[in-house]
Each structure stands twice: as C-alpha cells, then as structure tokens.
N, C-alpha and C positions, 0 to 999 in steps of 0.2 A: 778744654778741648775746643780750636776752634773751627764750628761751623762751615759744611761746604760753603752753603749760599750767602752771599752778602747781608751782613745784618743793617738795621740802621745806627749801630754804633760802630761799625767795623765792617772791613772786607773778609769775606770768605777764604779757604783754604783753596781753592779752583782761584780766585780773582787774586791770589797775593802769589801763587804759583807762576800764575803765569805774566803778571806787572816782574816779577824779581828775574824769571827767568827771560823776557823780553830785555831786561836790563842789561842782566850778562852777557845776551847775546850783543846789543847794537855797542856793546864797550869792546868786545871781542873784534867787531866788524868794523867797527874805525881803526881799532890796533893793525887787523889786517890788510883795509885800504893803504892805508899810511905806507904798511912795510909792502904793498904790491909796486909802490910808486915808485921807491927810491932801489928797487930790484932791476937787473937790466934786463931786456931781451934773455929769456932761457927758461928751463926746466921750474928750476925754483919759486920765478914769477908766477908760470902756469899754476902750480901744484898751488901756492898761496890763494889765486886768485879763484882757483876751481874750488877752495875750502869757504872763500870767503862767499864766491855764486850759492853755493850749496845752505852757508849759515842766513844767507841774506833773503832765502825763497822758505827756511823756515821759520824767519820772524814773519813775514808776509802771513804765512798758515796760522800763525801764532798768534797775532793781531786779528785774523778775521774771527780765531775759535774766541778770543777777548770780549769783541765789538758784540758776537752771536751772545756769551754768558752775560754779559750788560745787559741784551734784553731780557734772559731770562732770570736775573740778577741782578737788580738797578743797585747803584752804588749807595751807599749813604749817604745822606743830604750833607748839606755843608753847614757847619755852625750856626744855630741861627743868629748870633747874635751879629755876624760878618755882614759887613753892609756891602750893597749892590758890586761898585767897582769892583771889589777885589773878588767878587761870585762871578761876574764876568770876567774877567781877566784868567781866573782858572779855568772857565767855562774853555774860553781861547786858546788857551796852553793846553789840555788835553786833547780838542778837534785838531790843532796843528799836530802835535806829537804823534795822534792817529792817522791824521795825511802822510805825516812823511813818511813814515812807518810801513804804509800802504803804496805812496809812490814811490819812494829811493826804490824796492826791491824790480819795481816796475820798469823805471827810467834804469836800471842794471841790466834787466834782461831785457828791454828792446836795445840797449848797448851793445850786447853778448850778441843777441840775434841780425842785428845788422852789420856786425864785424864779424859775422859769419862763423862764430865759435857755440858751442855748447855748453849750457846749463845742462848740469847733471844734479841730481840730492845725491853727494858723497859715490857717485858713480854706480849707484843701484839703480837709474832710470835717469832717461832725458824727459827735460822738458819740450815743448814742442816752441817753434821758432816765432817770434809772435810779429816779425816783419822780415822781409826779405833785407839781402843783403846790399847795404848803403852805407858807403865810408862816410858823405855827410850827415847824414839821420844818426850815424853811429858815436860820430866826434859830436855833434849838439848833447843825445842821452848821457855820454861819459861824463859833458861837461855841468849837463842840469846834477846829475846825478853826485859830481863832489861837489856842488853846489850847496845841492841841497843836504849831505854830511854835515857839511860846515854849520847850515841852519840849526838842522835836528842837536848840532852838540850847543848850538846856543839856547837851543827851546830844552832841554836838559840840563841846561844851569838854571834856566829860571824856575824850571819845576824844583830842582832839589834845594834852591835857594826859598823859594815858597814854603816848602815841605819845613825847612831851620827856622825860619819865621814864623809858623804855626808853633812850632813847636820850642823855639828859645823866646821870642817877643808873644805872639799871644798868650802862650801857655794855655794849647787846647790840644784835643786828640788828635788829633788828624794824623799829624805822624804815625802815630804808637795805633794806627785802624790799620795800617797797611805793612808793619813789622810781621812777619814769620815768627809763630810761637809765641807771641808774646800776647797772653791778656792782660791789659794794662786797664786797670778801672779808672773813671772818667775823672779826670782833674777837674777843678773847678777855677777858673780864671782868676788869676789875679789882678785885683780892683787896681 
C-alpha cells in the first residue's frame, strides 16, 4: 500500500494523485487550445473555450493544493549519487513547470477579463474579473499566454525525457517513486 505522505524513497498517494492528475489535465488543455484556434467565430468556439477556462482555473487550484502538500510533504531527495548539474537542472525544470502552471492560468484570465468575457468553473460560479476591459492588455495576455503553451510543452519534454533517463540510462528509481500503484523496490545501479 502506498503511503499518503511522501516517503524518502517515493511519493505519496496525495503527491502522485495529483502530479498524474495535473498531467492529464495540461494535455487535455493544449488539445483544447489547439482545437479553440482553428474553430471560427461561433457557438462551438465558445463552448471549447469556456471548458478549456474552466479546466485551466482547476489546474491553477490543483498546483497551489501541490506546492501547499510539498510543504507539508517534502519530496524525496534526489539520488545521492547524481552530481550537482543535473540536481540543478531538475531543481529548474520543476520551478519552471510550477510558474507556468501558476501563470498560463493567470495570463488566460486577465485575457478572459480584459476581452470582457467570463470565466466560469464548468458554469457553477464566475470568477470575478481581475482587470477591466482592454483589447490591448487582452491581445498581449492571449499572446504571452500561447506563448507560454508553447514553453510549458517544451519544459514537459524535458521533464519526461529526464524521467526515461533516470530510468533507461541511470537505472535508478526515480521513475518507478512517482508510478501510481506500483511498489517497485530500489534497484541498484548498474556499474
């Protein structure tokens, strides 16, 4: 069985819940960027985009309840055997993946709020409008905001290309600490 809380050989059952379930969503939310683009002026636009507002303000919540079980949580250390560079470079890749995480949703809704449209969660409540309405302010946030898409799917190849690395070339846990279900006892590196 494994473990609410983060161990030091693994993440917990709350930390892999919601790392896999933040996944599905930001995969869900580029599918749906994408298809709001190439949609023209009408109904079908709206409806994509008001699903996409909606999924885009619960990874925000989803990230913060993250960043909050971290502290009460701390992750596993990193191998000790991994020398500096590549402990920094993860170090980097996770504070990025957590900004963008925390701004795309942001740079969306002062998008939404300055093109004078509503954020709704799934049309149970509005959000409130976080700047008045300006087509300039609105055309810069749309544009940091696929901007920064663009980034987050490239800081997401390098995390999952890290993740294959750990796990095909070092041949260490690191992967198998953050699998769903899976206790996997600790390999021991090949010399």
């Amino acid at each position: 069985m494994i473990p609410l809380r983060n161990t030091a050989e693994r993440y917990g059952a709350v930390a892999q819940l919601l790392h896999w379930t933040i996944a599905a969503l930001v995969l869900v939310q580029f599918a749906l960027g994408v298809t709001a683009q190439d949609l023209p002026l009408g109904m079908e636009r709206l409806i994509v985009l008001s699903r996409h507002k909606a999924l885009g303000m619960t990874v925000f919540v989803l990230v913060l309840l993250r960043l909050a079980w971290r502290v009460f949580s701390p992750a596993p250390p990193p191998p000790a055997d991994l020398n500096s560079l590549p402990r920094r470079l993860a170090q980097g890749t996770h504070g990025l993946l957590y900004a963008l995480l925390l701004v795309m949703p942001l740079m969306g809704w002062v998008s939404s709020s300055a093109s004078n449209l509503t954020v709704t969660w799934f049309g149970l409540f509005e959000f409130p409008d976080l700047v008045d309405a300006d087509s300039g302010l609105a055309e810069l946030a749309t544009e940091i905001h696929a901007k920064l898409a663009w980034l987050l799917s490239a800081t997401v190849i390098v995390h999952v290309s890290a993740a294959l690395w750990h796990h095909g070339v070092r041949r260490d846990d690191v992967l198998w600490r953050m699998l769903p279900l899976v206790a996997r006892p600790s390999r021991k590196r090949a010399a």
